[in-house]
C-alpha positions in Angstrom: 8.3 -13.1 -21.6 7.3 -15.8 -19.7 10.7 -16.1 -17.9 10.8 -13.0 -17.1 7.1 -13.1 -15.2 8.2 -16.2 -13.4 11.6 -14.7 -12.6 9.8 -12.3 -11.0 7.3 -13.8 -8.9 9.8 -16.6 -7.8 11.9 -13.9 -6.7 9.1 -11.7 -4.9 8.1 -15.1 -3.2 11.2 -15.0 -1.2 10.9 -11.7 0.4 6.6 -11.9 0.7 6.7 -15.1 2.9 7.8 -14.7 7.3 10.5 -16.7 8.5 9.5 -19.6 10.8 11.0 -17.8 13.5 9.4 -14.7 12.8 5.8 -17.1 12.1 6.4 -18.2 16.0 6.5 -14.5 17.0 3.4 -13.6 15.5 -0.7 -13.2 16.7 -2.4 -15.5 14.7 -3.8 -13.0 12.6 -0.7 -12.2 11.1 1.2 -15.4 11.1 2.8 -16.0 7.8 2.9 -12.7 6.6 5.3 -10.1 8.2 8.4 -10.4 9.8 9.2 -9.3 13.2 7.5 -9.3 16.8 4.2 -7.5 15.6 1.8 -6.0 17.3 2.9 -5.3 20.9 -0.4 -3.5 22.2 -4.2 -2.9 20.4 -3.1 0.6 19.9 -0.7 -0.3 17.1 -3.7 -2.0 15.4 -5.5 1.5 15.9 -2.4 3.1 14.5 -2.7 1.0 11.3 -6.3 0.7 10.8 -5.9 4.5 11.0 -3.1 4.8 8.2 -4.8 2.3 6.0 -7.9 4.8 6.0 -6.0 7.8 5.5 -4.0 6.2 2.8 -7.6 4.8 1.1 -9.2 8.2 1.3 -5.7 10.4 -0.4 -5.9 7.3 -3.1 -9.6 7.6 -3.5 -9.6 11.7 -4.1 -6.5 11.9 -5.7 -7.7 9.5 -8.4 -11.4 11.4 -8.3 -9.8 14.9 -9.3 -7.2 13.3 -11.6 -10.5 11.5 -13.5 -12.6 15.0 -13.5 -11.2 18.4 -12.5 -13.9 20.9 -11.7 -11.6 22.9 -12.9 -12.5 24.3 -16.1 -11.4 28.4 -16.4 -9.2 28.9 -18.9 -6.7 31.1 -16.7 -6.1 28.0 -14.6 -2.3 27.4 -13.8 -2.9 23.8 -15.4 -3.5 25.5 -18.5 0.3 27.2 -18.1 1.4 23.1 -17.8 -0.8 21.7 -20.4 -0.2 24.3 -22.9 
């Protein structure tokens, strides 16, 4: 099992890491992370801050109504799929 887990994280290590070309490309808040150019403008950071929200809040109420429905009539369509 232990193989395995090192297996894996060697492996993952290759593809988590930037190039050193890549590194030279990048703001300095970035460097070493992602690949590419990066951010060309501030908007883009705007556009990611953004998705990063969005993407916290559908994570945060999808696992909130998965934890405890309010749901509790017993003609519910979950019933059809639990039943």
């Amino acid at each position: 099992m232990k193989t395995v887990i090192l297996f894996v994280l060697a492996f993952t290590s290759l593809f988590v890491a930037a190039c050193p070309l890549c590194e030279k490309q990048q703001p300095s808040l970035l460097k070493g992370i992602s690949h590419g150019t990066g951010p060309q403008d501030n908007w883009d950071y705007l556009i990611v801050i953004m998705m990063v929200i969005i993407v916290l809040l559908t994570l945060f109420y999808a696992l909130k109504f998965i934890l405890k429905p309010r749901e509790m009539d017993k003609s519910h369509i979950k019933r059809v799929i639990l039943n």
